[in-house]
C-alpha atoms as an extended CHARMM CRD file, in Angstrom:
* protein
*
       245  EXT
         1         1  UNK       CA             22.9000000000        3.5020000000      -11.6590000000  PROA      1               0.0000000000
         2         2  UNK       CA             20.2690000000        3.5510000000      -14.8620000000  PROA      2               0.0000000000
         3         3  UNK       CA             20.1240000000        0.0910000000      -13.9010000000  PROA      3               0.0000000000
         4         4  UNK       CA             18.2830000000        0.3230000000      -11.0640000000  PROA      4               0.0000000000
         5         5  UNK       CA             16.4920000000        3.5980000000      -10.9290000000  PROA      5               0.0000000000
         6         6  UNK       CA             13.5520000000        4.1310000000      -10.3550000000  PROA      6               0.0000000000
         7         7  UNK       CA             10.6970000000        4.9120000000      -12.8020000000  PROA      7               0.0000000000
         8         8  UNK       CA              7.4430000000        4.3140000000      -12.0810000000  PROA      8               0.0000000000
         9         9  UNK       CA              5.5040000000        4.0120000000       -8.6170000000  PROA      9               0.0000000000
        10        10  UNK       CA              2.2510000000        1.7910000000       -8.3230000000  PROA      10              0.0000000000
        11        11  UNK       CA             -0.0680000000        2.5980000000       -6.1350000000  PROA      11              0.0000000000
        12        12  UNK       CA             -3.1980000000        0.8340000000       -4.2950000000  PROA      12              0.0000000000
        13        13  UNK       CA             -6.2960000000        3.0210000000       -3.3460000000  PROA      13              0.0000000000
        14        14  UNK       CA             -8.1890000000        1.9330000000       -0.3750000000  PROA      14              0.0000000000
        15        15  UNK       CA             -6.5280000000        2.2240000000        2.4900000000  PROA      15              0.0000000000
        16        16  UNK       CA             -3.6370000000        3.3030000000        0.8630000000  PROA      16              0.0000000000
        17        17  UNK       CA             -4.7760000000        6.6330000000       -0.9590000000  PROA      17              0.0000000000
        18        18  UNK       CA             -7.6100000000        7.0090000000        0.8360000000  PROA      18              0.0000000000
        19        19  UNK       CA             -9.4420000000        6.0810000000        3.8470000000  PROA      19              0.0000000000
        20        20  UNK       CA            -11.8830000000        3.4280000000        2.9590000000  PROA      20              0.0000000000
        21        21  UNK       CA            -12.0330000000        2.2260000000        6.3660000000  PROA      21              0.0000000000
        22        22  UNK       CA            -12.8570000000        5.1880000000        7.9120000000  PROA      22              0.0000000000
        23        23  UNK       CA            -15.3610000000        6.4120000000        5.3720000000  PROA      23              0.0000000000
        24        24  UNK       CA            -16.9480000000        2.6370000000        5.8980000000  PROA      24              0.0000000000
        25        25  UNK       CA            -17.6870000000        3.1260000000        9.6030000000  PROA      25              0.0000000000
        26        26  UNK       CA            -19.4100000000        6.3130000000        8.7230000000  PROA      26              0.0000000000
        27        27  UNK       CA            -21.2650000000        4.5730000000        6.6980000000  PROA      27              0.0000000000
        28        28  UNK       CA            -22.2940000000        2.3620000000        9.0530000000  PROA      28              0.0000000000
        29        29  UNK       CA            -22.9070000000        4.9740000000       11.6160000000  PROA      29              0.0000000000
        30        30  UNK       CA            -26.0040000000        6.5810000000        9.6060000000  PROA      30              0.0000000000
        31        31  UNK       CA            -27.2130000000        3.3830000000        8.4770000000  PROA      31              0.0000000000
        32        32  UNK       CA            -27.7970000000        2.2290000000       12.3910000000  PROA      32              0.0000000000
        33        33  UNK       CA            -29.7080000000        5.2680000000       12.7590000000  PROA      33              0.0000000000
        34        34  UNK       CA            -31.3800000000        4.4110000000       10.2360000000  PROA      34              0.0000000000
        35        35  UNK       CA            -32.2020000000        1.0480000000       11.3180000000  PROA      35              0.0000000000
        36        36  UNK       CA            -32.6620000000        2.0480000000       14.8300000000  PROA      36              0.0000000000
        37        37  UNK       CA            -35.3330000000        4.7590000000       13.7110000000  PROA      37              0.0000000000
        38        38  UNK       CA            -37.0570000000        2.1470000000       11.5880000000  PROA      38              0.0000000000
        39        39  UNK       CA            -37.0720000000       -0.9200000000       13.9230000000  PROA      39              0.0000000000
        40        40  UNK       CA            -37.2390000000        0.6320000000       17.2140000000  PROA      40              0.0000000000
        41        41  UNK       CA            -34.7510000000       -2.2790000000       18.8450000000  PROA      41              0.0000000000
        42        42  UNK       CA            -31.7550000000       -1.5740000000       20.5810000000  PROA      42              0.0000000000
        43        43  UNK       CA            -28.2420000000       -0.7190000000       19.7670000000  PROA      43              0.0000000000
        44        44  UNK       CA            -26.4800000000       -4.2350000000       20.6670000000  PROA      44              0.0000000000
        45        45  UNK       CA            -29.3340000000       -5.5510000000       17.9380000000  PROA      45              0.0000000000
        46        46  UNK       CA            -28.8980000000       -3.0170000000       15.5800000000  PROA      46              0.0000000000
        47        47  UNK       CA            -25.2330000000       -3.9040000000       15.9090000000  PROA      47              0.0000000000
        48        48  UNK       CA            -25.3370000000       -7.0260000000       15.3460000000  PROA      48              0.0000000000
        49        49  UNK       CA            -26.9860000000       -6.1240000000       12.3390000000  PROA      49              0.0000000000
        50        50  UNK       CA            -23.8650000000       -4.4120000000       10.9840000000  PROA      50              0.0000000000
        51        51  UNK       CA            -22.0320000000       -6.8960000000       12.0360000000  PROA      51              0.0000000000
        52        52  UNK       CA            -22.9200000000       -9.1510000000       10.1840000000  PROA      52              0.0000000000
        53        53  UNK       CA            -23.3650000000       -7.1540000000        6.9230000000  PROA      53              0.0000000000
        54        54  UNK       CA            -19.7350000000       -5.8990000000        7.6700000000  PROA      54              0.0000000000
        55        55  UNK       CA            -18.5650000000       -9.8090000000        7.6460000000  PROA      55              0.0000000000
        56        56  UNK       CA            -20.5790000000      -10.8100000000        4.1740000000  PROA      56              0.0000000000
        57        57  UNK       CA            -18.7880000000       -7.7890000000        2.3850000000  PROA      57              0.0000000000
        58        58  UNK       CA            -15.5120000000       -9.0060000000        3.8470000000  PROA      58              0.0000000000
        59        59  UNK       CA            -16.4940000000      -12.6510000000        2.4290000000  PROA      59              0.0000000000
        60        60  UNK       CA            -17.9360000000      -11.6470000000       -0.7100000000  PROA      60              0.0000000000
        61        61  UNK       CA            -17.1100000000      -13.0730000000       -3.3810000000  PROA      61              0.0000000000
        62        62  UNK       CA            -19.0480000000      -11.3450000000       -6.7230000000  PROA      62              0.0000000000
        63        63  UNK       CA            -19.2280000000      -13.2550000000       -9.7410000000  PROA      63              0.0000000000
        64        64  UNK       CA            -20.6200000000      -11.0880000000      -12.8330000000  PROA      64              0.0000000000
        65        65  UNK       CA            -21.8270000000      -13.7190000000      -15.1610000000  PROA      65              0.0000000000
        66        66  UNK       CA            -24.4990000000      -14.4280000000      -12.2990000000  PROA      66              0.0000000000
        67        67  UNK       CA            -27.1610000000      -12.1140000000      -13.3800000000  PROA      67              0.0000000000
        68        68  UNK       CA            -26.9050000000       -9.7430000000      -10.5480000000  PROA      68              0.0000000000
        69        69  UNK       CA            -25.3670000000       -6.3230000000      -10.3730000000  PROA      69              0.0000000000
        70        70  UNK       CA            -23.3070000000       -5.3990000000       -7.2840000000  PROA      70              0.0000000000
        71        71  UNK       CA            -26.1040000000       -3.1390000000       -5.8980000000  PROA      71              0.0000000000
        72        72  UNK       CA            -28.2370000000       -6.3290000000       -5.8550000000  PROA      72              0.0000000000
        73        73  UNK       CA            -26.0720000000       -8.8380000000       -3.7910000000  PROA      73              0.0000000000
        74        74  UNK       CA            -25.0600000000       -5.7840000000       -1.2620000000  PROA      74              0.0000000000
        75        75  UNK       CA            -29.0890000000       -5.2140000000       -0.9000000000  PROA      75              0.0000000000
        76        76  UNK       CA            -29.0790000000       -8.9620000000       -0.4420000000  PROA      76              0.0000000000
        77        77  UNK       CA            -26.4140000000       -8.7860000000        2.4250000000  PROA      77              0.0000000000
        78        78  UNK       CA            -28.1920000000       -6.1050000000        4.1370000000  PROA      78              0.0000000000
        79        79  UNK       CA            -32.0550000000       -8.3800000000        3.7440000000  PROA      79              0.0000000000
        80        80  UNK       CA            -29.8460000000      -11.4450000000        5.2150000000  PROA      80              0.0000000000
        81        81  UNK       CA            -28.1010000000       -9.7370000000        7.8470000000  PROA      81              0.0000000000
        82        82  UNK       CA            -31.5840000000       -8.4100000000        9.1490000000  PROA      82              0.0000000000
        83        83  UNK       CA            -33.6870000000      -11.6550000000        8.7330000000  PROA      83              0.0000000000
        84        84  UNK       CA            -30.7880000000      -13.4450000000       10.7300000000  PROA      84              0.0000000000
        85        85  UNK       CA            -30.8020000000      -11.3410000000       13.8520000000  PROA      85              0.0000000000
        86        86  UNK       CA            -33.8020000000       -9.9120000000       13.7690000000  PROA      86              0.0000000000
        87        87  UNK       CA            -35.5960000000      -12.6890000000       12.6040000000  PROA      87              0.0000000000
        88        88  UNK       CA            -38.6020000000      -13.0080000000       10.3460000000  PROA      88              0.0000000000
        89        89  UNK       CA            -38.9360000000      -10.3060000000        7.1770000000  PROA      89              0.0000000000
        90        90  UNK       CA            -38.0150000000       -7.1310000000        7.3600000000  PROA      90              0.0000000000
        91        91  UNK       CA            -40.1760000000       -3.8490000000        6.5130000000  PROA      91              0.0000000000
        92        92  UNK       CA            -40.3580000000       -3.5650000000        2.3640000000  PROA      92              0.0000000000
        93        93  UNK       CA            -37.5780000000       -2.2230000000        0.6270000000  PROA      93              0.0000000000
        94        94  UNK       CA            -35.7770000000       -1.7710000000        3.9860000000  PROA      94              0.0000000000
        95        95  UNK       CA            -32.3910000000       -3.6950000000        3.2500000000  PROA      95              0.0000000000
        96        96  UNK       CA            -32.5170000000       -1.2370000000       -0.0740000000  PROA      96              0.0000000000
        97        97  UNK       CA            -32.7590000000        1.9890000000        1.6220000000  PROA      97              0.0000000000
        98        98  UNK       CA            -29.9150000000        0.9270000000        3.6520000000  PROA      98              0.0000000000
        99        99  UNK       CA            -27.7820000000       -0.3100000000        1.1850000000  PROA      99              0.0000000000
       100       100  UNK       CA            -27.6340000000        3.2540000000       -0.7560000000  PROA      100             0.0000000000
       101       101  UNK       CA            -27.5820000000        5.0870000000        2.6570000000  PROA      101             0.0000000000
       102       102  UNK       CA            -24.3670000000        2.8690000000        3.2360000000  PROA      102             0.0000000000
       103       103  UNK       CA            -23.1280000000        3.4860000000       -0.1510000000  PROA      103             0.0000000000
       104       104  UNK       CA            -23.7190000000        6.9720000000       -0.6060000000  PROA      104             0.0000000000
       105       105  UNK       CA            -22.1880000000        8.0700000000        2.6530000000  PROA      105             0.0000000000
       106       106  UNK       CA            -18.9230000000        5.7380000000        2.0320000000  PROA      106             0.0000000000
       107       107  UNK       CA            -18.4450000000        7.5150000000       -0.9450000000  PROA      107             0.0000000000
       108       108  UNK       CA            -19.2890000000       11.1820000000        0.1410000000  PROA      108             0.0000000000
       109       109  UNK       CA            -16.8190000000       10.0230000000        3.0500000000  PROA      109             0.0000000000
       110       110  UNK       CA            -14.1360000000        9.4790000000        0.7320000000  PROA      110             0.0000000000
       111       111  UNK       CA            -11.6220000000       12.2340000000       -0.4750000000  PROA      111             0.0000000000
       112       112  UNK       CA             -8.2570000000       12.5890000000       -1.7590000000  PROA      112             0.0000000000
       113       113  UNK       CA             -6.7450000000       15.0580000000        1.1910000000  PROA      113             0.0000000000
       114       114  UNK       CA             -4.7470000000       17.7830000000        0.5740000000  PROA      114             0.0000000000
       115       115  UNK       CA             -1.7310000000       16.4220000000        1.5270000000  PROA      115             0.0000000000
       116       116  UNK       CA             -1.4690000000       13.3040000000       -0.6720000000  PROA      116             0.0000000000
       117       117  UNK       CA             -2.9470000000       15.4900000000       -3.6200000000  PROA      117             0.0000000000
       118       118  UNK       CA             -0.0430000000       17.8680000000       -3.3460000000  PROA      118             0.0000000000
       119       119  UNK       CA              2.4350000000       14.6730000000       -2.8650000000  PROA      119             0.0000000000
       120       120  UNK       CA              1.0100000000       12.8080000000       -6.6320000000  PROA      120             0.0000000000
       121       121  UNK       CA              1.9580000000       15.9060000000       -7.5920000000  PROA      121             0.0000000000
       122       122  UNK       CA              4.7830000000       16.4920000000       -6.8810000000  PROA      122             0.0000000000
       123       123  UNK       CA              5.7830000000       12.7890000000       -7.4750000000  PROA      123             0.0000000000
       124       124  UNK       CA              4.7230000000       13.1170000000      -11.6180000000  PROA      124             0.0000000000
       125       125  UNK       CA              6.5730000000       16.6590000000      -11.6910000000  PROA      125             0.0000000000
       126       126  UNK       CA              9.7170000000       14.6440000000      -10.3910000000  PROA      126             0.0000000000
       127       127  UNK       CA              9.1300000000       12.6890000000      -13.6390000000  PROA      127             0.0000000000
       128       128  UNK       CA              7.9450000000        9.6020000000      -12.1630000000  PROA      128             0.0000000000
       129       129  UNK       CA              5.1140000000        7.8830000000      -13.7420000000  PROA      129             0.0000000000
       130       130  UNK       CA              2.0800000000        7.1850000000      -11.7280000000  PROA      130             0.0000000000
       131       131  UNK       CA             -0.4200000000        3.9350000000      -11.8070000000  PROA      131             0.0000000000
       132       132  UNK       CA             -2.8690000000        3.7220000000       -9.9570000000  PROA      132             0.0000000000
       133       133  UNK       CA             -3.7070000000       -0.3830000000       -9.4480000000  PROA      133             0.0000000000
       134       134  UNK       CA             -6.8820000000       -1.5370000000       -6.9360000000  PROA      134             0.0000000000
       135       135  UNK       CA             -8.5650000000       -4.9320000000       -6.6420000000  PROA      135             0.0000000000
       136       136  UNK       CA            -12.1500000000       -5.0310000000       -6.5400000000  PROA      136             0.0000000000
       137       137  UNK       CA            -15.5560000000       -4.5700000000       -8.8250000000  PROA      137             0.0000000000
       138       138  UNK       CA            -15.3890000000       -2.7310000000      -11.3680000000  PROA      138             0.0000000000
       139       139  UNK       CA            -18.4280000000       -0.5420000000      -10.8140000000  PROA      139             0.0000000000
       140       140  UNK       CA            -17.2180000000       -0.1180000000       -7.1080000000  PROA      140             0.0000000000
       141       141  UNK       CA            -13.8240000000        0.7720000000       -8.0180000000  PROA      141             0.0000000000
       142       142  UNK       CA            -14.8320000000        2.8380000000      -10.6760000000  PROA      142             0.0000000000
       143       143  UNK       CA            -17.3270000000        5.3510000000       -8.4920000000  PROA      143             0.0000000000
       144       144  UNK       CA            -14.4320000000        5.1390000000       -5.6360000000  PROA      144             0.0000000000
       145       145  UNK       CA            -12.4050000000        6.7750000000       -8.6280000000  PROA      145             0.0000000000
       146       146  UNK       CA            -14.7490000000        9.5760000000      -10.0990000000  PROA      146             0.0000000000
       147       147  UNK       CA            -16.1690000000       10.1430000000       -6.2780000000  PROA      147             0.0000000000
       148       148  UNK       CA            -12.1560000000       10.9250000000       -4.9330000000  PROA      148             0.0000000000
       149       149  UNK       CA            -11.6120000000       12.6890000000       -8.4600000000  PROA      149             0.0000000000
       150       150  UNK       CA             -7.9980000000       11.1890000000       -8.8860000000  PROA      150             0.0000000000
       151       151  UNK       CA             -7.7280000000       10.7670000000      -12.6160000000  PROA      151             0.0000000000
       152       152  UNK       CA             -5.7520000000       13.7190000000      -13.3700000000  PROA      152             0.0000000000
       153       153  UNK       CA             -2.8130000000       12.2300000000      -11.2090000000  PROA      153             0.0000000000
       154       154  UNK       CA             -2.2500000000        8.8480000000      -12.9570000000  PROA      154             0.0000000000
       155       155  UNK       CA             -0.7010000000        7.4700000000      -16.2300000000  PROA      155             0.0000000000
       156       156  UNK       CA             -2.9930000000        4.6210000000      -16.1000000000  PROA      156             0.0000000000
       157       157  UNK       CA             -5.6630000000        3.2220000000      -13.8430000000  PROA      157             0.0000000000
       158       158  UNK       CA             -6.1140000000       -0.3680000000      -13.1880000000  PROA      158             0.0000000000
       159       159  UNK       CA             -9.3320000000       -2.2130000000      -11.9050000000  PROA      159             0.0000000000
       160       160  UNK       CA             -8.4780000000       -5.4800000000      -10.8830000000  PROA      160             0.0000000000
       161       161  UNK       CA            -11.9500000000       -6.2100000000      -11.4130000000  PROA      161             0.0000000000
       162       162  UNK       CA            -12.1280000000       -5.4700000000      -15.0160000000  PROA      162             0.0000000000
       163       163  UNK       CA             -9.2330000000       -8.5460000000      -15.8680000000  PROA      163             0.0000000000
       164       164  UNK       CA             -8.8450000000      -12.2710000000      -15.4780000000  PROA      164             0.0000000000
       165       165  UNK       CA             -6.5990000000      -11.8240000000      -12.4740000000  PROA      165             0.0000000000
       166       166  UNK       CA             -6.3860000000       -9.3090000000       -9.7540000000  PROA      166             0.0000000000
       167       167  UNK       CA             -3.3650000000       -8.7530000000       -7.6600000000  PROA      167             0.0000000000
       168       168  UNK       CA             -0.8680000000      -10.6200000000       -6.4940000000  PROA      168             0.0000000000
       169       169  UNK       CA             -0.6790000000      -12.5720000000       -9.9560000000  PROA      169             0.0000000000
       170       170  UNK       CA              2.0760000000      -11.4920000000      -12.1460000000  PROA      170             0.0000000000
       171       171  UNK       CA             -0.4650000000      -10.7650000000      -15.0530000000  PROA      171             0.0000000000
       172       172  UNK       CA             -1.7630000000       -7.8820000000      -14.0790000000  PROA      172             0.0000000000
       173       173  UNK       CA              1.5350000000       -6.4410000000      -12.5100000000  PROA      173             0.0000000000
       174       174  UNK       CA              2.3190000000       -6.8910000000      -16.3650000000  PROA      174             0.0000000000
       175       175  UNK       CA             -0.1280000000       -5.1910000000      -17.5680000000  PROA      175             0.0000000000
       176       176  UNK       CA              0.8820000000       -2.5660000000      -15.8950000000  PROA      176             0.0000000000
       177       177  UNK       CA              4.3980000000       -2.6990000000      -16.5710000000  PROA      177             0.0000000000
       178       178  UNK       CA              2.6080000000       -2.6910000000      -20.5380000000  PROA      178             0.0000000000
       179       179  UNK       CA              0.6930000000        0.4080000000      -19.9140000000  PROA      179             0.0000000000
       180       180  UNK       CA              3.5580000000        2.4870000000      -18.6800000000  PROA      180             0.0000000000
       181       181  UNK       CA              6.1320000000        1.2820000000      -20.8990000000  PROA      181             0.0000000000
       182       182  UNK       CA              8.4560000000        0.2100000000      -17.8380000000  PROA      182             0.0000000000
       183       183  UNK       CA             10.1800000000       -2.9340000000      -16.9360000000  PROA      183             0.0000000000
       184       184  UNK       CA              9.1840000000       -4.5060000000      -13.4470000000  PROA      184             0.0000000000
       185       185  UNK       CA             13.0750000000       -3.0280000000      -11.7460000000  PROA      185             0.0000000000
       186       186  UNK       CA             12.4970000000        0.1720000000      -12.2850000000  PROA      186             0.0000000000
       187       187  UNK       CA              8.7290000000       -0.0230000000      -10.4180000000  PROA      187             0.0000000000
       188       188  UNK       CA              7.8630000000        0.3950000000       -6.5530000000  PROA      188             0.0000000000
       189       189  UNK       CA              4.0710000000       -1.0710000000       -5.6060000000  PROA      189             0.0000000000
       190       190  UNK       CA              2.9520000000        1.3620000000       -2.6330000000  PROA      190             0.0000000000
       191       191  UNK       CA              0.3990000000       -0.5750000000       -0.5690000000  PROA      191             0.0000000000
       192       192  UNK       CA             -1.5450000000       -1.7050000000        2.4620000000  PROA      192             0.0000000000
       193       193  UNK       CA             -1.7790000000       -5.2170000000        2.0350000000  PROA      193             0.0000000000
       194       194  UNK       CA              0.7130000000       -7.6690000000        2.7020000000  PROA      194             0.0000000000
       195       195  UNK       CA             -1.5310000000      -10.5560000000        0.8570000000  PROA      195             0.0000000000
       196       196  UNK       CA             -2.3130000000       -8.2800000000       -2.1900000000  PROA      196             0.0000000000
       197       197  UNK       CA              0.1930000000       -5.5220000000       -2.9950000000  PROA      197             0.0000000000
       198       198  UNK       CA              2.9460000000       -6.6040000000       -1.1970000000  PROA      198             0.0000000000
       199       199  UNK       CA              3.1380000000      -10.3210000000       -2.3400000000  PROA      199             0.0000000000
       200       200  UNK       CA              2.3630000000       -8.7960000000       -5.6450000000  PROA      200             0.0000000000
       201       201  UNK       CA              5.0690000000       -6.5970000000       -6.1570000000  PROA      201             0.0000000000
       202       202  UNK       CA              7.1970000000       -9.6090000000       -4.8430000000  PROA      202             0.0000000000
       203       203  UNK       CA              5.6830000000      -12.1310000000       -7.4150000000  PROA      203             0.0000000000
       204       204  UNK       CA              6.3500000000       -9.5500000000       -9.9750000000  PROA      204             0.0000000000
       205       205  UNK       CA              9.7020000000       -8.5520000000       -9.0390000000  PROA      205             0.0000000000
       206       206  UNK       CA              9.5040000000       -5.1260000000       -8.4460000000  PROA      206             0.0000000000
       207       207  UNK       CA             12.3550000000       -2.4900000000       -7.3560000000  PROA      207             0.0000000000
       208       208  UNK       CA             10.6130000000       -2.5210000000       -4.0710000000  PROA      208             0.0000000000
       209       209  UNK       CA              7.5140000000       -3.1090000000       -1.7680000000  PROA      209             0.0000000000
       210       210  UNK       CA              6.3070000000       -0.6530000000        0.5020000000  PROA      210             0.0000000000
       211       211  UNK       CA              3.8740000000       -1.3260000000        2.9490000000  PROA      211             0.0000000000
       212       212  UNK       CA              1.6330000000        1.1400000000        4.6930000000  PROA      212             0.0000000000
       213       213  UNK       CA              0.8550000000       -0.4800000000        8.1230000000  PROA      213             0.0000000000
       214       214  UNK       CA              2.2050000000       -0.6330000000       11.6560000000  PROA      214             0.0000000000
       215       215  UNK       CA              5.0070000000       -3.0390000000       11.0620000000  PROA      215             0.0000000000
       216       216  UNK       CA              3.4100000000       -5.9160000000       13.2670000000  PROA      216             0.0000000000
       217       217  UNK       CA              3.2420000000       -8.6800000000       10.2360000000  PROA      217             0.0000000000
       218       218  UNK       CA              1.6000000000      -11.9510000000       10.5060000000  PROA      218             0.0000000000
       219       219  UNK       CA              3.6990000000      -15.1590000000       10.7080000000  PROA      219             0.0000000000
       220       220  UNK       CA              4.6320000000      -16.4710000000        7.8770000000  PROA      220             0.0000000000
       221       221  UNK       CA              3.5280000000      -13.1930000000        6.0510000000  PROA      221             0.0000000000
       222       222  UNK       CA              5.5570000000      -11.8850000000        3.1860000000  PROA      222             0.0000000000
       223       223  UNK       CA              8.3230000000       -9.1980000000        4.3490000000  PROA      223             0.0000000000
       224       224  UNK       CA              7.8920000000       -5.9830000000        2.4190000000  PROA      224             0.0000000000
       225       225  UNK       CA             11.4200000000       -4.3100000000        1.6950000000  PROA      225             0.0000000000
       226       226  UNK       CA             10.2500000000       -1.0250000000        3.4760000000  PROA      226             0.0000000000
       227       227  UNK       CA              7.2980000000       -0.3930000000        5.6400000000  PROA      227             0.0000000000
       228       228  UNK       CA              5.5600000000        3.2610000000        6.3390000000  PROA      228             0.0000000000
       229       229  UNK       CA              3.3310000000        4.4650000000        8.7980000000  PROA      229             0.0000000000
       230       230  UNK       CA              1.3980000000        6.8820000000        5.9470000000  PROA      230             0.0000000000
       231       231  UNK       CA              1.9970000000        7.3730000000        2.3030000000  PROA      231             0.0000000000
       232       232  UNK       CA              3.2600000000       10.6280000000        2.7570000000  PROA      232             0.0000000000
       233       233  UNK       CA              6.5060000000        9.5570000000        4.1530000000  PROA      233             0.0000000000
       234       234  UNK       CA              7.0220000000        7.5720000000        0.3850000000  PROA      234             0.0000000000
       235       235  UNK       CA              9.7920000000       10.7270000000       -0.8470000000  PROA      235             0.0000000000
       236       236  UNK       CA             11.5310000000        9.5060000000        2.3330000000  PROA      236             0.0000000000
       237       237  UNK       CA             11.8120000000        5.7180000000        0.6430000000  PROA      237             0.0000000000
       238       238  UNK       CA             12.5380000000        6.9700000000       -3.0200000000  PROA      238             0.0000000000
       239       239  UNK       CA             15.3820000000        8.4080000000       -1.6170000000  PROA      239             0.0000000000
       240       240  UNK       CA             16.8600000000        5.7240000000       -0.1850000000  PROA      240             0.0000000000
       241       241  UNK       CA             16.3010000000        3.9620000000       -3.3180000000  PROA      241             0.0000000000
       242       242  UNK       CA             18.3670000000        6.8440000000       -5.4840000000  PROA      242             0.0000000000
       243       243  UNK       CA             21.4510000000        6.7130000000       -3.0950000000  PROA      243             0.0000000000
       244       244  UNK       CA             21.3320000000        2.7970000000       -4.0150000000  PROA      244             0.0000000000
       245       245  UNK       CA             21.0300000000        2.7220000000       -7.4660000000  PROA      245             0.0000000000
């Protein structure tokens, strides 16, 4: 039925899209050669050095109106992270240099693959419209975008980062809604996070939720109405959701 058909598909980026995660630990993998080569200590050390950088971007928390960029409070993890298990200052402009090693690979790591090119297109020639909606900073976000090149597939691209309220809070899921001139039950939110997309979509009464993950969900975690091992078995989902309508 019109009623319940489905019009538009939201989708997350990292980890969702693309493979953040994986791209990340390459990251880290030239930056401890890096450090290795320029501190001569050993690999538990140099470790623990990514470690703990690892743990302040997972806890980091960027407020614009600070005075500092991005790039200046991810050099800043990097100086901690060394001074703490290392001890004492580190060699100058160190923490920099591995900063935009870290960056640069992540981002040269990153790519839209074949297969989920050919499936956003194939999605928008089925007449679906496509948003693309990812938390995060906007300057981050932003170079994610232009590095993976995946304008040319979306209606409308969302930074969470660029509006009062990222996701799960119903405003932005409205904004959305705005751009693509769709009501809330005719969208489906495609993501990797229960906490984020999932409880999003819920909060904003979607169609449906679909989670990317292994189907082992926290207790007490919110229950996605269908859950996929890879994006690419979405058409699978969507038609489910046409035989209901």
């Amino acid at each position: 039925m019109e009623a319940n058909a489905v019009k538009a598909i939201l989708f997350d980026l990292d980890n969702t899209l693309i493979e953040t995660s994986r791209a990340g630990r390459s990251a880290i993998t030239k930056t401890r050669e890096l450090l290795k080569a320029t501190l001569a200590l050993d690999d538990g050390t140099i470790g623990s050095v990514c470690d703990q950088f690892q743990q302040k971007l997972h806890q980091e928390t960027f407020d614009p109106s600070a005075g500092r960029s991005i790039d200046e409070v991810r050099v800043g993890h990097w100086e901690e992270s060394i001074q703490e298990v290392v001890g004492g200052a580190s060699p100058p402009a160190l923490a920099a240099r591995c900063y935009y090693l870290w960056k640069t690979s992540r981002l040269e790591a990153l790519g839209l693959s074949a297969a989920v090119r050919d499936l956003l297109k194939r999605l928008r020639g089925g007449g679906y419209k496509l948003l693309l909606l990812t938390n995060g900073e906007t300057r981050t976000q932003r170079e994610k975008v232009e590095a993976v090149g995946c304008e040319e597939f979306f209606d409308a691209i969302v930074i969470g980062g660029e509006h009062a309220e990222q996701k799960p809070f119903v405003s932005i899921f409205a904004l959305c809604f705005e751009r693509l001139q769709v009501e809330a039950r005719h969208c489906v939110m495609v993501g990797d996070s229960l906490d984020t997309d999932i409880q999003g979509g819920v909060n904003a009464n979607v169609r449906a939720t679909v989670w990317i993950g292994d189907g082992v969900r926290p207790d007490g975690s919110v229950a996605p109405d269908y859950t996929i091992a890879t994006v690419l078995e979405l058409p699978h989902v969507l038609q489910l959701l046409t035989e209901n309508e």
